[in-house]
BALOBA-1460 file (C-alpha; in Angstrom, 3 decimals):
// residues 328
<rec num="1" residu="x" x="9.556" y="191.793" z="138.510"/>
<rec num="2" residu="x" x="7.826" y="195.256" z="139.420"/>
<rec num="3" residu="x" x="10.244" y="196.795" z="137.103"/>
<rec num="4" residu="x" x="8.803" y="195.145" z="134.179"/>
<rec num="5" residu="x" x="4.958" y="195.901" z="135.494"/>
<rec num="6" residu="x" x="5.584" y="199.312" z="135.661"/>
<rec num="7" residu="x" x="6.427" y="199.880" z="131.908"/>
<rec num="8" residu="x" x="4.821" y="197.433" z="130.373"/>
<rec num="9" residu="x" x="2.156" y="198.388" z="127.846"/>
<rec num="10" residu="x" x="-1.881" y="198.234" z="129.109"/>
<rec num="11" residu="x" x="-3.390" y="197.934" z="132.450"/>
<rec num="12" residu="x" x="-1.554" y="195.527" z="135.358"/>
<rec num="13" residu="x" x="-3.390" y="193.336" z="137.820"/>
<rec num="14" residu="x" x="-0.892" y="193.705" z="140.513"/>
<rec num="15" residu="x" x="-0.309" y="197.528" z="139.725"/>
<rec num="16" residu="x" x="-4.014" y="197.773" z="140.520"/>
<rec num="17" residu="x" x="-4.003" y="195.595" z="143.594"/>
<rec num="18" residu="x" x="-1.019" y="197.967" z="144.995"/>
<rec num="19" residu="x" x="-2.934" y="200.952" z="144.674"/>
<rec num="20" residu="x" x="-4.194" y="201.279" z="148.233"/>
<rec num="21" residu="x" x="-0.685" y="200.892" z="149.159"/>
<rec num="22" residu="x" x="0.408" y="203.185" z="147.068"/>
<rec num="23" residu="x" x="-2.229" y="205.553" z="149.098"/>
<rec num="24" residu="x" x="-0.484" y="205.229" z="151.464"/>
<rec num="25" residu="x" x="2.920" y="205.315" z="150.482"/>
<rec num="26" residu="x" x="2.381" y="208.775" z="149.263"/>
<rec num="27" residu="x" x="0.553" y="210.352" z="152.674"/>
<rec num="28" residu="x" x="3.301" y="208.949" z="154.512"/>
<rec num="29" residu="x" x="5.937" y="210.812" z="151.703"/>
<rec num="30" residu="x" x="4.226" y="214.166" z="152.173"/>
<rec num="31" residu="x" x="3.890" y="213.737" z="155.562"/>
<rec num="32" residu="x" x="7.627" y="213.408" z="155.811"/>
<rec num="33" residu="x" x="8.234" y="215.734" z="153.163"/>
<rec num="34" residu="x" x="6.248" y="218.777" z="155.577"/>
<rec num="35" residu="x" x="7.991" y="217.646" z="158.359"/>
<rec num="36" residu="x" x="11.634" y="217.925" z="156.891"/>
<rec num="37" residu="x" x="10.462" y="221.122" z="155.607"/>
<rec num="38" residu="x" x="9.816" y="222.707" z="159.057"/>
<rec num="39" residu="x" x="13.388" y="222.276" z="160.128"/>
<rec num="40" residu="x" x="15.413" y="222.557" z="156.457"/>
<rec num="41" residu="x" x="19.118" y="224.010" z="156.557"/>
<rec num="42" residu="x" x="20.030" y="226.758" z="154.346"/>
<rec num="43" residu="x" x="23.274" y="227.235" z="153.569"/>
<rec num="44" residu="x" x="24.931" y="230.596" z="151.990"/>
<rec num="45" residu="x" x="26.545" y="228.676" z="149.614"/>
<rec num="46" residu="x" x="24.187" y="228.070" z="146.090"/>
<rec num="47" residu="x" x="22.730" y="224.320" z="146.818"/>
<rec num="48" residu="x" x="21.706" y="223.280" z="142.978"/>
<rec num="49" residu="x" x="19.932" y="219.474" z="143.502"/>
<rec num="50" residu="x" x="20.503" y="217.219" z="140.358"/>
<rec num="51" residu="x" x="17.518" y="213.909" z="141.357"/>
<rec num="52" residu="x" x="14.445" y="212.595" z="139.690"/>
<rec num="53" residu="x" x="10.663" y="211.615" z="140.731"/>
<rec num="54" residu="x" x="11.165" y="207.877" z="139.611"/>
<rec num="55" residu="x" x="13.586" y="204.974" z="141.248"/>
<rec num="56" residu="x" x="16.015" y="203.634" z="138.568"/>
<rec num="57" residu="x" x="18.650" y="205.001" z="136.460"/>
<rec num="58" residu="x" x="17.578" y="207.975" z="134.369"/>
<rec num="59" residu="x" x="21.292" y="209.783" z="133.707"/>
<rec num="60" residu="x" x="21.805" y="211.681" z="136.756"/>
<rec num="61" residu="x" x="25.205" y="210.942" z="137.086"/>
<rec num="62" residu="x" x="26.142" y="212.582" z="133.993"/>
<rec num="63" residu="x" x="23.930" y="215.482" z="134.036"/>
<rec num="64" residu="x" x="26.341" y="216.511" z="137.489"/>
<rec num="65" residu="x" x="29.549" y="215.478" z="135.493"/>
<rec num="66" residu="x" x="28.161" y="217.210" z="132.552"/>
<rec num="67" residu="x" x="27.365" y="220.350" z="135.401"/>
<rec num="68" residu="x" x="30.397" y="220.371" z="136.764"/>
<rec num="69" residu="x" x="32.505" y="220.433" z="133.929"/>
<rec num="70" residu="x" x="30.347" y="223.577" z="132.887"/>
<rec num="71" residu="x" x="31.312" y="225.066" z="136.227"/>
<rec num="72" residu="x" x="34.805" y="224.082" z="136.395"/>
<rec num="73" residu="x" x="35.106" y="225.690" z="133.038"/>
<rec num="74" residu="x" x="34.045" y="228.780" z="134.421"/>
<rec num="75" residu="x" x="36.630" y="228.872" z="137.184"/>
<rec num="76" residu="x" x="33.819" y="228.220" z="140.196"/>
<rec num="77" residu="x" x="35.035" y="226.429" z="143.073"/>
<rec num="78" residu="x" x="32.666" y="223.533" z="143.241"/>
<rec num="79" residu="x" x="31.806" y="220.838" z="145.875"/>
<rec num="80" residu="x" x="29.450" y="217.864" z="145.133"/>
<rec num="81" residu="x" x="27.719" y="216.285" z="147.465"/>
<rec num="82" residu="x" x="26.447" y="212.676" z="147.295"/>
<rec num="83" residu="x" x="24.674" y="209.830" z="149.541"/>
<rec num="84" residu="x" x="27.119" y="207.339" z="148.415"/>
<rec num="85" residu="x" x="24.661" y="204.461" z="147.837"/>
<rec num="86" residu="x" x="26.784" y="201.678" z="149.277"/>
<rec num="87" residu="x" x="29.098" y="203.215" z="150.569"/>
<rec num="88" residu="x" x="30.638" y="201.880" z="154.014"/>
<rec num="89" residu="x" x="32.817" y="204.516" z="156.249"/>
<rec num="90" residu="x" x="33.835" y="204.300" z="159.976"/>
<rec num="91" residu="x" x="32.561" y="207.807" z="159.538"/>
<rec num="92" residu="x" x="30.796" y="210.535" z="157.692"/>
<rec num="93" residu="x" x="30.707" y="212.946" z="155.998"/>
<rec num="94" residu="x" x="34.104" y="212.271" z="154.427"/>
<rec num="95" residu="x" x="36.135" y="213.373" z="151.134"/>
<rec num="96" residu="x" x="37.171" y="211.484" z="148.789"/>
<rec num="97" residu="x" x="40.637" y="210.979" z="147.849"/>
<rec num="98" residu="x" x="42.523" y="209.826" z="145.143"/>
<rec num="99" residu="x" x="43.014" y="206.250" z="147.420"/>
<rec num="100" residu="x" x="39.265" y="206.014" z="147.997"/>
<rec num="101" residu="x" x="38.053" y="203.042" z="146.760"/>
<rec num="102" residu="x" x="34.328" y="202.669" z="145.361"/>
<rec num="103" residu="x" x="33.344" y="200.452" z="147.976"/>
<rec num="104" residu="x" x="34.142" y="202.994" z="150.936"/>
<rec num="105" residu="x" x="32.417" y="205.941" z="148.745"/>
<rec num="106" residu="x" x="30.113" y="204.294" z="146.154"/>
<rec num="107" residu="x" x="30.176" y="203.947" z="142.630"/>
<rec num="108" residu="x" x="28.734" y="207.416" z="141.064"/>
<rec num="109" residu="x" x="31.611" y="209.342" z="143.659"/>
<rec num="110" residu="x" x="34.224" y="207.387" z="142.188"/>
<rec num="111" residu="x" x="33.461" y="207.720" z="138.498"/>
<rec num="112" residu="x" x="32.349" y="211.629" z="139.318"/>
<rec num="113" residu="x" x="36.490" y="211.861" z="140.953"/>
<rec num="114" residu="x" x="38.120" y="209.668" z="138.589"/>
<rec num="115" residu="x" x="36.265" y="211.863" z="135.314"/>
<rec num="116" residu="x" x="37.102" y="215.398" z="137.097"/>
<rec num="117" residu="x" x="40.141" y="214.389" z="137.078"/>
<rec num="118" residu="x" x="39.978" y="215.506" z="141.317"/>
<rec num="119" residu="x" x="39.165" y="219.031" z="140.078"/>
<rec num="120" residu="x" x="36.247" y="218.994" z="142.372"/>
<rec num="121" residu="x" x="36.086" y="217.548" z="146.102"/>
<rec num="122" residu="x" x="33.109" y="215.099" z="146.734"/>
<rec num="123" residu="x" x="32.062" y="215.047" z="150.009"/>
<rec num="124" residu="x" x="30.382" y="211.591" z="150.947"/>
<rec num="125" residu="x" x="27.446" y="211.140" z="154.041"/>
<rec num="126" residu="x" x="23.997" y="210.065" z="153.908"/>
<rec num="127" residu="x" x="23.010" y="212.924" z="155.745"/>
<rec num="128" residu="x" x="23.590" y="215.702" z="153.141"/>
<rec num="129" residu="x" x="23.175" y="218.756" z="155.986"/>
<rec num="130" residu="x" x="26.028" y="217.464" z="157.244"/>
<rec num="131" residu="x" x="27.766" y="217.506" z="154.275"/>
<rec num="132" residu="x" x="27.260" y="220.951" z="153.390"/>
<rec num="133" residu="x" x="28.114" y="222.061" z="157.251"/>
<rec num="134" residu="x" x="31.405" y="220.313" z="156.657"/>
<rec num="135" residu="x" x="31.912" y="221.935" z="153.268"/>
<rec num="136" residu="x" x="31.515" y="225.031" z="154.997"/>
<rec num="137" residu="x" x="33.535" y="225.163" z="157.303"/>
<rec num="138" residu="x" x="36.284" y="223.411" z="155.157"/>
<rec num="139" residu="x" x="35.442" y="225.089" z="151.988"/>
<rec num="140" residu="x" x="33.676" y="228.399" z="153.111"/>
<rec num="141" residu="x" x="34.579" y="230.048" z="149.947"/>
<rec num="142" residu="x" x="32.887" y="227.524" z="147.708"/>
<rec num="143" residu="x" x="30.881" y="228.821" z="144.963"/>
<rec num="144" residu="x" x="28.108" y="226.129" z="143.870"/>
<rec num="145" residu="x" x="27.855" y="222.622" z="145.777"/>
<rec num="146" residu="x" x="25.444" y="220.125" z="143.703"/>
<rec num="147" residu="x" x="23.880" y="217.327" z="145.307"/>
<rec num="148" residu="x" x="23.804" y="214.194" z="143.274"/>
<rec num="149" residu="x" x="20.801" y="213.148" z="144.023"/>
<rec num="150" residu="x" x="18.880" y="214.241" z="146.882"/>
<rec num="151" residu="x" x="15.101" y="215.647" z="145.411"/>
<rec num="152" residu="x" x="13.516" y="214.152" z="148.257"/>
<rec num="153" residu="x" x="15.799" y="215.334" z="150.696"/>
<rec num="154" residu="x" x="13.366" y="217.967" z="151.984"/>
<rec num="155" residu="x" x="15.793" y="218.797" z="155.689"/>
<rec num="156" residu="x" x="18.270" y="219.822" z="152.488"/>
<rec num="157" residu="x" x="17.444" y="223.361" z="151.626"/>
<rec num="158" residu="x" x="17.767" y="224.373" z="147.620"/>
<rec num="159" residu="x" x="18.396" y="227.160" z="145.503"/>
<rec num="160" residu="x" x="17.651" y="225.158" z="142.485"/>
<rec num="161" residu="x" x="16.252" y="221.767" z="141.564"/>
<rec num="162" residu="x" x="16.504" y="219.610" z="138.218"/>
<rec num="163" residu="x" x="14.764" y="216.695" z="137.554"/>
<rec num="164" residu="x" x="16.012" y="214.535" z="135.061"/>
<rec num="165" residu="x" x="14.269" y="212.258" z="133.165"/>
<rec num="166" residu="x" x="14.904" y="208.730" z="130.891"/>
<rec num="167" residu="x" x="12.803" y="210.009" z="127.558"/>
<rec num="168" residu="x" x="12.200" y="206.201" z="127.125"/>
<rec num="169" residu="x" x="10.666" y="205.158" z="130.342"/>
<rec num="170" residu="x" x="9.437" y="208.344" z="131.205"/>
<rec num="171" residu="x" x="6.914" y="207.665" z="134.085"/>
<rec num="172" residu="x" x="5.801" y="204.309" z="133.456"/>
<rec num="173" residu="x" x="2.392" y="203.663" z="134.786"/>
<rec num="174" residu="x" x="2.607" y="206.929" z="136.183"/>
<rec num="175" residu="x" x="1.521" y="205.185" z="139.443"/>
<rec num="176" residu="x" x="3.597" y="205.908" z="142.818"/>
<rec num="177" residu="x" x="5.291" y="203.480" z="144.382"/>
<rec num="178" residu="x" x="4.694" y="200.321" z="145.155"/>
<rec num="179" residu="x" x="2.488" y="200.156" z="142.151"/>
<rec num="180" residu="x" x="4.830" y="202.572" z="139.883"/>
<rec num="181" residu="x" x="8.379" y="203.765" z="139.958"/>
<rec num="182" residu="x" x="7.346" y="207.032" z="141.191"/>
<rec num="183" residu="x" x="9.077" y="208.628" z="144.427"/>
<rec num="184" residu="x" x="6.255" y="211.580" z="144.428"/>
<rec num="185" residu="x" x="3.426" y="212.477" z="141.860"/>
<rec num="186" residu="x" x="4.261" y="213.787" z="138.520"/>
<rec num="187" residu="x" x="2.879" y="216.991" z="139.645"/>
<rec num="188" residu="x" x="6.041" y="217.462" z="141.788"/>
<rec num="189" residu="x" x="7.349" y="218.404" z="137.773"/>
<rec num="190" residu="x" x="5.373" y="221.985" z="138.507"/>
<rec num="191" residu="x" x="7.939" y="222.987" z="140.960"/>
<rec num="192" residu="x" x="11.488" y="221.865" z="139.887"/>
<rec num="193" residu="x" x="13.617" y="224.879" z="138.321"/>
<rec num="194" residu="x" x="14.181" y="222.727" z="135.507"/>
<rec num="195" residu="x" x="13.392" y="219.201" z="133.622"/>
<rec num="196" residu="x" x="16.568" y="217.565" z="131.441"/>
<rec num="197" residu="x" x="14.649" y="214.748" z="129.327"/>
<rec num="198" residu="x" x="17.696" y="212.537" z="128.009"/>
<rec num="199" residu="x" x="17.086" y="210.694" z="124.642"/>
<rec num="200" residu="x" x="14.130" y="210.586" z="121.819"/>
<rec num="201" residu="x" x="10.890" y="211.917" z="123.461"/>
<rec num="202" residu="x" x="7.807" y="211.049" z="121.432"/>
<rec num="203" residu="x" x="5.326" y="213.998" z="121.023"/>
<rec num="204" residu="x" x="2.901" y="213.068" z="123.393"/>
<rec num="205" residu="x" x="5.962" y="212.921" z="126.128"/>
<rec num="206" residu="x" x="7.192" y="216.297" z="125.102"/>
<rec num="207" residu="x" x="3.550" y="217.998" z="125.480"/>
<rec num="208" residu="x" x="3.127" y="216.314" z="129.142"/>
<rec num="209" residu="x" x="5.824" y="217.295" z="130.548"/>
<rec num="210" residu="x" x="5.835" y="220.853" z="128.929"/>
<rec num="211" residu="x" x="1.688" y="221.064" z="130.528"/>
<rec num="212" residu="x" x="3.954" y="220.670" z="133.504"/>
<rec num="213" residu="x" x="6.655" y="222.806" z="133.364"/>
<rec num="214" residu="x" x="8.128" y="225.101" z="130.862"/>
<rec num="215" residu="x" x="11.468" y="225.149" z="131.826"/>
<rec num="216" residu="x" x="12.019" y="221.682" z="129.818"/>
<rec num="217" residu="x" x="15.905" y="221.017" z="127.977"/>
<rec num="218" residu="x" x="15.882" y="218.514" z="125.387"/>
<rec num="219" residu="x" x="18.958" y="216.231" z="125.337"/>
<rec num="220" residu="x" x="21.004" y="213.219" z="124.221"/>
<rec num="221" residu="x" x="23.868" y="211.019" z="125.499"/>
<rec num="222" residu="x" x="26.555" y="210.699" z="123.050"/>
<rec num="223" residu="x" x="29.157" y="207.972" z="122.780"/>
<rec num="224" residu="x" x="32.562" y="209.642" z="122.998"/>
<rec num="225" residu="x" x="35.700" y="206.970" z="122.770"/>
<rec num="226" residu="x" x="36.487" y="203.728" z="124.363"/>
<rec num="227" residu="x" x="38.997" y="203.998" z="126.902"/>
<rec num="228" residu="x" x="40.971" y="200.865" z="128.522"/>
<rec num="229" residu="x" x="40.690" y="199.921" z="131.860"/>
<rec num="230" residu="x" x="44.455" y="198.713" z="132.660"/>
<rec num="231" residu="x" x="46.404" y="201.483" z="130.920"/>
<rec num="232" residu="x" x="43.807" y="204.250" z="130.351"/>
<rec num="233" residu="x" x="44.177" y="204.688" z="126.911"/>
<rec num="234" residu="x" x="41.300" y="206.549" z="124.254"/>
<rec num="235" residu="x" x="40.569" y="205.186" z="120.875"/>
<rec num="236" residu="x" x="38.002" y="206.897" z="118.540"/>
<rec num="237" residu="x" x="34.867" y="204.601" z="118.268"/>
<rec num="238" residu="x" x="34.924" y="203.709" z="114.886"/>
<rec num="239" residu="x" x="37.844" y="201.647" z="115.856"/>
<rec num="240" residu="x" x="35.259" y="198.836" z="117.003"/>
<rec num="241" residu="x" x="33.093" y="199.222" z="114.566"/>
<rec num="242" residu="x" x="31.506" y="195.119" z="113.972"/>
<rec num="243" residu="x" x="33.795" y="194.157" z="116.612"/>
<rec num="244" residu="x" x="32.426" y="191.365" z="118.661"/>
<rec num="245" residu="x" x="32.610" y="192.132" z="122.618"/>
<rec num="246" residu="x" x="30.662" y="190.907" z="125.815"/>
<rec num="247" residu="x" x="29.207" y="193.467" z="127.036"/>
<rec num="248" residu="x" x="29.038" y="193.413" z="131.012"/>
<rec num="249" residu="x" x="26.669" y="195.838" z="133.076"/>
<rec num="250" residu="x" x="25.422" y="196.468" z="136.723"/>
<rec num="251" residu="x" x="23.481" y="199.848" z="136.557"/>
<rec num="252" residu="x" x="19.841" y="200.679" z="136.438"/>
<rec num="253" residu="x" x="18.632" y="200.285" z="132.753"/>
<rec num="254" residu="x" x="21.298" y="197.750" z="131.030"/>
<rec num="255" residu="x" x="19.210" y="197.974" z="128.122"/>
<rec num="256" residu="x" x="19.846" y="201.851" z="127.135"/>
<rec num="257" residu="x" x="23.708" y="200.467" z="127.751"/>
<rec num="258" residu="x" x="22.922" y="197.411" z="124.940"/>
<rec num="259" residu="x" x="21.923" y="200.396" z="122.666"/>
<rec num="260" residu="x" x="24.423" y="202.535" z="122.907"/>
<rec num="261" residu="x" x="26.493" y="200.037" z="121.740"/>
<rec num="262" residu="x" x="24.561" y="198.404" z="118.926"/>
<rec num="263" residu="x" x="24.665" y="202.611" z="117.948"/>
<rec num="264" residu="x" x="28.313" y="201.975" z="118.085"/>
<rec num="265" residu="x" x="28.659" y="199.599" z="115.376"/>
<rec num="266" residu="x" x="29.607" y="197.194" z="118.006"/>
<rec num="267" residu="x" x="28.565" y="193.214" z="117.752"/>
<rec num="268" residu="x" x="27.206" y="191.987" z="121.262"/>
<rec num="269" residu="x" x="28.020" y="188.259" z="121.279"/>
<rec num="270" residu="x" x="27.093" y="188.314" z="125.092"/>
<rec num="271" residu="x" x="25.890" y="190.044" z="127.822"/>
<rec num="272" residu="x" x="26.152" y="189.944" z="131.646"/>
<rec num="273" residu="x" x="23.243" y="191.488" z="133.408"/>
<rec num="274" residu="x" x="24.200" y="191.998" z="137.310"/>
<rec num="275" residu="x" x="22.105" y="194.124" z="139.718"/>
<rec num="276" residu="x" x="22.400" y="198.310" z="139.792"/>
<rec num="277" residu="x" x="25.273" y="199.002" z="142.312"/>
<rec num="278" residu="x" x="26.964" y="195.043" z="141.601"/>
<rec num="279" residu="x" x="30.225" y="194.501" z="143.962"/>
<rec num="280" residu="x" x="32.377" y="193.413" z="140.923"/>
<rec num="281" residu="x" x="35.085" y="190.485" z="141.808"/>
<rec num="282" residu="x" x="37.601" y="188.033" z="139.427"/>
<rec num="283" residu="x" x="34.727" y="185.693" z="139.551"/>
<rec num="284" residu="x" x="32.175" y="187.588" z="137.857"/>
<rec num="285" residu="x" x="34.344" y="187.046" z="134.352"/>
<rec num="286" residu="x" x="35.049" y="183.105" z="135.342"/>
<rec num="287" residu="x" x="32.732" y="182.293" z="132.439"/>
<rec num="288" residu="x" x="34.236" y="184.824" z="129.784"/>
<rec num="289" residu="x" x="37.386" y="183.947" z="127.441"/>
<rec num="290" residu="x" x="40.664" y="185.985" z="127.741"/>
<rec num="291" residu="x" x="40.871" y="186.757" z="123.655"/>
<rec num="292" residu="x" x="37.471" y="188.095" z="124.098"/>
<rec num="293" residu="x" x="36.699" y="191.563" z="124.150"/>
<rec num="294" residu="x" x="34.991" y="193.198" z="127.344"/>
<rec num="295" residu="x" x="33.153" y="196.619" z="127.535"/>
<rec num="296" residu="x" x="31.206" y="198.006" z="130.436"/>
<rec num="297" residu="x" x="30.207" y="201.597" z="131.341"/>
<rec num="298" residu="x" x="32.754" y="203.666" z="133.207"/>
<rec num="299" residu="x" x="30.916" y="203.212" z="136.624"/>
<rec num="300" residu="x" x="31.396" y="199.550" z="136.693"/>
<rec num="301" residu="x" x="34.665" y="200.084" z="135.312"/>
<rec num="302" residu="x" x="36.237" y="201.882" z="138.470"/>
<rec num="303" residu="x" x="35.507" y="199.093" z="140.275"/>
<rec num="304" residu="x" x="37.104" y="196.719" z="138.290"/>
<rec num="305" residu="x" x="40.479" y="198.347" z="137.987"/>
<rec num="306" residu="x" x="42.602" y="196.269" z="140.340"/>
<rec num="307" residu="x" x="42.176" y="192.949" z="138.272"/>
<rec num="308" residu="x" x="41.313" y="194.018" z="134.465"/>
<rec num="309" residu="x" x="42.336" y="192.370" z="131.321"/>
<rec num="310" residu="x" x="43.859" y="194.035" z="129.376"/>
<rec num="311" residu="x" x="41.033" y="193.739" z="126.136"/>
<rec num="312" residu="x" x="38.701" y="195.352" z="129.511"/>
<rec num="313" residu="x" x="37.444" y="198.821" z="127.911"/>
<rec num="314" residu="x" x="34.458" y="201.106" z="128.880"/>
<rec num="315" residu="x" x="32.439" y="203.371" z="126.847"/>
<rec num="316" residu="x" x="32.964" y="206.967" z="127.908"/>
<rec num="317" residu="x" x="30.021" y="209.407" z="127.179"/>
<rec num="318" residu="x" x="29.445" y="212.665" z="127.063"/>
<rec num="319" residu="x" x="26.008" y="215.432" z="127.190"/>
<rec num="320" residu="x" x="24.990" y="218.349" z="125.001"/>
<rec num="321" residu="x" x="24.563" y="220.291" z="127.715"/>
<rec num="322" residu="x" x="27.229" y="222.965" z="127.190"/>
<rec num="323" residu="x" x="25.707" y="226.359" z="128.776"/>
<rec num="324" residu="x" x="23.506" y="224.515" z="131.252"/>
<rec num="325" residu="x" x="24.877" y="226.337" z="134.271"/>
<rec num="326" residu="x" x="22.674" y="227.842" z="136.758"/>
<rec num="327" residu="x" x="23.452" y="231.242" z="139.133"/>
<rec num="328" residu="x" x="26.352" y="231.408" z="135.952"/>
């Protein structure tokens, strides 16, 4: 419900009654945010932080794929680092491993493994000081660690911080939270390294956030292939061009997932909306046909590997973001 107040078009009666709260909200975040900073770890390894200023999906996930496929490129030895949202251990921080399963490491780790083909060791904790005191000692000749996520993790000291940002949504209401989706004031934007906008920015969008910062990169997601669940296997996507397919989500922004498709040539007959981070079982496709075609995006995909159909595909993606690679 606050989702759809906070980018909807014209004034909101609840936005406005949440404004106090929102008062507060944001003296207790830079009260936190000073506090961190009086005790921050700084490692000797380059820290480069890949988060945002609003809650919801904005493309993080591939910017650090897109990142580390720069770096990897470049022969770097590379560590990411990640919360795991969701992710349940018996301890942290941990590495994943091929055997990991999304559910012990959470679903951005195991796409980020699966599409780096375990190029790159992701070390999991919620506590991301610890992860970086791990990676040094196990990894002390590691290059560049990037934090997926992890702006507003101020005890986390960084050599260089992108923001990125969903060129649709933008900043809503602009309003912090409870009242808007944003984690700290847009005028956090004057002291990032560097913005990534992904998609069509209107005008007015471009000259805000460049009043802001001019370190701005102007980018797009582009559909690559459609690769199969069960047997892992890449067709071009003009191969399902007016095919009809349910398309199943459980990120942030299904909608910018709906489009991509449509893009695609692709005919939606249905779509399954569940929640960002969804635990994906059997039962979730009770209700869908076996002759029918199913796509998702490749982060629900991982976690719907042990029981997919064979007609199960996701969309893979990739982001013109070529020589973004910072301390390069």
């Amino acid at each position: 419900m606050l989702d759809k107040i906070w980018y909807q078009q014209g004034a909101s009666l609840v936005s406005f009654l949440l404004k106090p709260v929102s008062a507060v909200f944001s003296r207790i975040a830079d009260f936190r945010k000073k506090k961190q900073c009086q005790s921050k770890y700084k490692s000797k390894i380059p820290v480069v932080v890949v988060g945002n200023i609003s809650v919801g999906g904005t493309g993080k996930t591939p910017v650090v794929r897109r990142l580390a496929e720069n770096y990897l490129r470049q022969n770097k030895k590379l560590v990411i680092i990640s919360r795991g949202y969701g992710a349940k251990s018996a301890e942290y921080p941990f590495e994943v491993n091929k055997d990991t399963l999304p559910s012990q490491c959470g679903d951005e780790p195991a796409m980020l493994y699966d599409s780096l083909d375990c190029k790159a060791p992701i070390v999991i904790s919620p506590e991301r000081v610890d992860s970086i005191k791990f990676i040094e000692k196990k990894y002390p000749d590691t290059d560049i660690i990037i934090s997926d996520d992890g702006l507003q993790h101020y005890k986390l000291a960084r050599d260089y911080e992108i923001v990125v940002i969903d060129a649709l949504r933008m900043f809503g209401n602009s309003l912090c939270l409870p009242a808007g989706p944003l984690r700290e004031p847009i005028e956090r934007l004057k002291s990032v390294d560097s913005i990534i906008v992904i998609g069509e920015c209107a005008l007015k969008d471009k000259e805000l956030l460049l009043s802001y910062n001019q370190n701005v990169t102007f980018t797009k997601i582009i559909a690559t292939e459609f690769v199969n669940i069960s047997s892992a296997k890449r067709v071009p996507i003009r191969d399902f061009d007016k095919k009809s397919v349910v398309a199943v989500v459980g990120i942030g922004n299904p909608n910018k997932f709906f489009a991509s498709l449509e893009d695609c040539g692709l005919d939606i007959v249905d779509k399954k909306v569940f929640k960002d981070h969804h635990k994906f079982s059997k039962e979730d496709f009770s209700t869908i046909d076996d002759s029918q075609t199913v796509i998702m995006t490749y982060k629900d995909a991982i976690k719907c590997k042990s029981f997919s159909k064979e007609n199960w595909w996701y969309l893979d993606i990739d982001l013109r973001l070529d020589a973004f690679t910072p301390f390069s």
